[in-house]
C-alpha positions as CSV (number, residue, x, y, z in Angstrom):
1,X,35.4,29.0,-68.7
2,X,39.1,28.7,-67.8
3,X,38.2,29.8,-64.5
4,X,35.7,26.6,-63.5
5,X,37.8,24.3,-65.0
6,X,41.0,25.0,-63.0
7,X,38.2,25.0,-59.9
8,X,37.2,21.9,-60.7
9,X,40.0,19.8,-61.7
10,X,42.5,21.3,-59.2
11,X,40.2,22.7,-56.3
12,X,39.3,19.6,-54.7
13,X,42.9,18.3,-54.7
14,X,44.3,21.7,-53.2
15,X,41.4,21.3,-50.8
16,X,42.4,17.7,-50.1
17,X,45.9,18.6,-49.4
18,X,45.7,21.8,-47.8
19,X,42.5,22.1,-45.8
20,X,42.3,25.6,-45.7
21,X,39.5,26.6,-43.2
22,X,38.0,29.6,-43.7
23,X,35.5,31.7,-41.3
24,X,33.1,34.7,-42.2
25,X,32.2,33.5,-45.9
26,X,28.7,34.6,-45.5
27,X,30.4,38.5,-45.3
28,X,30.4,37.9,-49.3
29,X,28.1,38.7,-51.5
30,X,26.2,36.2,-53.7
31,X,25.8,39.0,-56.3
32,X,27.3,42.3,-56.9
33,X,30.6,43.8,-57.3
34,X,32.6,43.8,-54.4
35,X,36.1,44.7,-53.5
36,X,37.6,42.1,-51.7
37,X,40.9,43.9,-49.8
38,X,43.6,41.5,-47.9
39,X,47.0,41.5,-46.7
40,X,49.4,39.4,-48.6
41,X,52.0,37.4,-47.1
42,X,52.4,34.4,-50.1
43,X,52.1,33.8,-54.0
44,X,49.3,31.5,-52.4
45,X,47.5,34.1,-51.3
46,X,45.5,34.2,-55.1
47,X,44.7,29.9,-55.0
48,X,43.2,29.6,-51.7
49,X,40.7,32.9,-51.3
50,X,39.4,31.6,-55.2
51,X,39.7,27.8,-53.7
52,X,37.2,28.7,-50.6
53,X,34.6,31.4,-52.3
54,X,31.7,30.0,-54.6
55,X,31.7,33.2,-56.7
56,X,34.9,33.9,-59.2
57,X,37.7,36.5,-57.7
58,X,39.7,38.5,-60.6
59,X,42.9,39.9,-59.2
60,X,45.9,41.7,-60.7
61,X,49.2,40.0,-61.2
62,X,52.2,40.3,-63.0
63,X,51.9,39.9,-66.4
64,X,55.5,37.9,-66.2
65,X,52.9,34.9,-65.1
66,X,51.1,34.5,-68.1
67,X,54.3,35.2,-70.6
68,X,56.2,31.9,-69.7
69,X,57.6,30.1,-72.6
70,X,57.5,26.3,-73.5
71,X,54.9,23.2,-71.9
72,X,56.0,24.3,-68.2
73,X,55.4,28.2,-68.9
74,X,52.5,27.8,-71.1
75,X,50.4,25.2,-68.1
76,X,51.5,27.6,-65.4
77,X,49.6,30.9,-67.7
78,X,47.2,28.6,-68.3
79,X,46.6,28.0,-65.0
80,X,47.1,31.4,-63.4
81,X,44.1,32.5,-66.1
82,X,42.2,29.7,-64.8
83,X,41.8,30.7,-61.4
84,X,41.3,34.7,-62.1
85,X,44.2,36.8,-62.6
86,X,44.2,39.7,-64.8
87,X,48.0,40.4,-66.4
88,X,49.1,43.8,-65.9
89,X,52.8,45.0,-66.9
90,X,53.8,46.5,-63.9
91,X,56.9,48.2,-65.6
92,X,55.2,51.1,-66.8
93,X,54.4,54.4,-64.9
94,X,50.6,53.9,-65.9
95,X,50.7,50.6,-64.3
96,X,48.7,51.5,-60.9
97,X,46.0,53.6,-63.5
98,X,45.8,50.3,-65.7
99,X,45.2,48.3,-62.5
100,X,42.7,50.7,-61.0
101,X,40.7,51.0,-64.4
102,X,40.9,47.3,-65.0
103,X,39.3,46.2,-61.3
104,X,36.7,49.3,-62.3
105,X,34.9,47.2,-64.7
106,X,35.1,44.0,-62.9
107,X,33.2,45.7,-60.6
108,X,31.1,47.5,-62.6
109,X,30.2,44.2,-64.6
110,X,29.2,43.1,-61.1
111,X,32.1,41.0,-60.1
112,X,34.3,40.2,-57.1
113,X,37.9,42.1,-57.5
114,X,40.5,40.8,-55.5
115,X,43.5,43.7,-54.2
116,X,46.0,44.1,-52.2
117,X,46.6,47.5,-50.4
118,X,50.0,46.8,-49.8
119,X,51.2,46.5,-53.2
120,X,53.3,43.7,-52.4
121,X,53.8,40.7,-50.6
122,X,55.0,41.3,-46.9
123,X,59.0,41.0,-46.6
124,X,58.1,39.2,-43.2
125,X,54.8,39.1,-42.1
126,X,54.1,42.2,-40.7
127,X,51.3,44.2,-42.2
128,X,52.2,47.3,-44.3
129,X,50.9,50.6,-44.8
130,X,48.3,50.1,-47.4
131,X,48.5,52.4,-51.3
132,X,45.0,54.6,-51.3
133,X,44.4,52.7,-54.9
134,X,41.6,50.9,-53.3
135,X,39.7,54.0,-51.3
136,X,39.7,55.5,-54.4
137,X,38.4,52.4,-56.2
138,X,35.5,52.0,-53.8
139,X,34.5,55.8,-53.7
140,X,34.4,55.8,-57.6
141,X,32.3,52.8,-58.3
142,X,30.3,52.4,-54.9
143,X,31.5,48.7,-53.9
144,X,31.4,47.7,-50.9
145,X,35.3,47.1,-49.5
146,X,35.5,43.4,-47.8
147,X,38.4,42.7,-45.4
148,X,39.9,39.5,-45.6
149,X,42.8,38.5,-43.3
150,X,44.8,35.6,-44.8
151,X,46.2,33.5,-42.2
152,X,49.6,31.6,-41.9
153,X,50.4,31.1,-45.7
154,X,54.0,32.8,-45.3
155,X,54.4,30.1,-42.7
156,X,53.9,27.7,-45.7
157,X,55.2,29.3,-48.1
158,X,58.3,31.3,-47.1
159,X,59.2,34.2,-49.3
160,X,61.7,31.7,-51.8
161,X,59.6,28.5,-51.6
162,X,57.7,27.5,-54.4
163,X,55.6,24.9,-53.4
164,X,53.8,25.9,-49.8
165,X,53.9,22.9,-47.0
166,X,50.8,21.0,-46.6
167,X,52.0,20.5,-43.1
168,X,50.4,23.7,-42.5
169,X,47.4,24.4,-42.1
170,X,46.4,28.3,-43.4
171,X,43.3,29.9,-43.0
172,X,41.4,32.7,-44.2
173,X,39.0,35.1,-42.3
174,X,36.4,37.6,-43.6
175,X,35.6,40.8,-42.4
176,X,32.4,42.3,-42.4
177,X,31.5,45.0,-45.7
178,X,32.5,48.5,-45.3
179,X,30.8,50.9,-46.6
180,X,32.4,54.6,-47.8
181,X,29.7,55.9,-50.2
182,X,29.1,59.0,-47.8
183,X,32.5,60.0,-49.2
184,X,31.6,59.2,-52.5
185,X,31.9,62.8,-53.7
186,X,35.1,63.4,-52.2
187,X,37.8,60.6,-54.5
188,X,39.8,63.3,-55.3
189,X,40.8,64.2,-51.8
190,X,43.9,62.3,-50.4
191,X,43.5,63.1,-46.9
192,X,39.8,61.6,-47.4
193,X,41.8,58.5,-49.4
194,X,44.0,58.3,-46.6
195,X,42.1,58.2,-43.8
196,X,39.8,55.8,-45.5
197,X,42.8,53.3,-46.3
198,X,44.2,53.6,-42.8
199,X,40.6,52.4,-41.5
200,X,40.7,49.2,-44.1
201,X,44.3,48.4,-42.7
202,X,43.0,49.2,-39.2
203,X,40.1,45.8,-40.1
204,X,43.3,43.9,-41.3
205,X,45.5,44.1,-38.8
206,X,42.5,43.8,-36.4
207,X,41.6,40.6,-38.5
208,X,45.1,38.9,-38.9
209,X,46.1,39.3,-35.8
210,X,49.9,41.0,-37.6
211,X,51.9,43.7,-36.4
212,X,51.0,46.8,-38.5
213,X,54.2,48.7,-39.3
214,X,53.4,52.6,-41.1
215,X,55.9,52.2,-43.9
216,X,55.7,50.4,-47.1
217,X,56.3,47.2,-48.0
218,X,58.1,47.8,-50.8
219,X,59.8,50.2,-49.1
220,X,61.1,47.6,-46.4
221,X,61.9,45.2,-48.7
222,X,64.5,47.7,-50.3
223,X,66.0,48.1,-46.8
224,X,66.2,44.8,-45.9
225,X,68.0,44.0,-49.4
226,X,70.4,46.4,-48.5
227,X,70.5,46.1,-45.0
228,X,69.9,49.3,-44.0
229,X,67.9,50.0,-40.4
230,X,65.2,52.1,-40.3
231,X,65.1,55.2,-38.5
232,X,64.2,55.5,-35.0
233,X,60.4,54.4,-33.8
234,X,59.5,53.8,-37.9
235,X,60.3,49.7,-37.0
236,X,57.7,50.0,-34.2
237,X,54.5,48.3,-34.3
238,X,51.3,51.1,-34.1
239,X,48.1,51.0,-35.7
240,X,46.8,52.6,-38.6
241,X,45.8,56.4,-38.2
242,X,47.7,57.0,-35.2
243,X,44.6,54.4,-33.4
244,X,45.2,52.4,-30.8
245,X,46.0,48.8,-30.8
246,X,43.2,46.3,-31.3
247,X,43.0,43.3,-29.2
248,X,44.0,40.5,-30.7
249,X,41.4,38.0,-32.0
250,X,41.0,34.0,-31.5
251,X,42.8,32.5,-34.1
252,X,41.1,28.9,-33.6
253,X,40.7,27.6,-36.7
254,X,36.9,26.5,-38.0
């Protein structure tokens, strides 16, 4: 219920403001469970896929969003409930487990789970090696995985900003559904896991038009911190899986 409300009163505003265009929608489902995979560059990231699809999106976030204390704290968990997210603590070791069990049901309830491979949001812009959490996801409950390239919403909301320029215009694209059930009987193999999550990335970067970079993101972000380099040819754009570079694709906006 929450869900449809914050749609309602606050979509057409964002929508309004914003304009975010999207291309591909009709890769989505009307019905079903269905993974839907993107790179993250911005805390937007979770408002304007939800703003743009018909169907409700549940995604993980940190639980610190729905914990916040007094009228400020408790209208922004209100709000982040609204529009989908499922709290997870993320301080635990279990936390990836609780995450992975947690988009199982959505999707075994039929639903659209929203995840990002990377883990994290992109230190700056560049797409990440992806976490085999979703290949594993997909082989154990069947669903279909749907690329979805978000496009420019670091540009309006830099890493630090908290309210994202509507002088921007962002943009979201949708890949077509992949389908892994031929390895269906083979979750427990990480080389299967990998090779699976390296072909998802592959559809991102192929998607979003970004620089893939085979490290991970949070991984680069402790670097960066600390300013320390990283090691010869690991800062150098590749593809996933050792494939070669995709052309790039029009980024016209629809």
């Amino acid at each position: 219920m929450l869900y449809w409300i914050a749609k309602v009163l606050f979509g057409p505003v964002l929508r309004l403001i914003y304009r975010p265009w999207i291309r591909g929608a009709e890769n989505i489902p009307d019905e079903g469970g269905a993974i839907l995979a993107s790179n993250h560059l911005a805390v937007i990231d979770s408002f304007f896929l939800p703003l743009r699809v018909p169907r409700k999106i549940r995604f993980i976030g940190k639980a610190d969003y729905v914990e916040g204390k007094g009228i400020k704290g408790r209208l922004v968990a209100g709000f982040m409930r609204g529009v989908g997210l499922i709290p997870v603590d993320r301080r635990g070791g279990k936390a990836a487990e609780a995450a992975l069990r947690t988009g199982a049901n959505v999707l075994e309830e039929g639903g659209l789970f929203g995840i990002y491979p990377e883990g994290t949001r992109s230190p700056d812009g560049r797409l990440y090696r992806g976490k085999t959490g979703v290949a594993r996801l997909a082989l154990e409950t069947g669903a279909p995985v749907i690329p979805i390239a978000m496009i420019a919403t670091n540009i309006a909301q830099p890493i630090g900003q908290r309210i994202p320029s509507p002088r921007v215009r962002t943009g979201i694209i949708v890949g077509a559904p992949m389908d892994f059930s031929e390895f269906a009987e083979q979750a427990g193999d990480r080389e299967v896991l990998r090779r699976i999550t390296d072909e998802i990335m592959y559809e991102l970067m192929r998607l979003s038009g970004q620089d893939y970079i085979d490290t991970y993101a949070q991984t680069m972000k402790v670097r960066l911190a600390q300013g320390i380099p990283a090691p010869d040819g690991e800062d150098t754009p590749t593809a996933p899986g050792g494939r070669p570079l995709p052309e790039r694709p029009d980024s016209d906006a629809d």
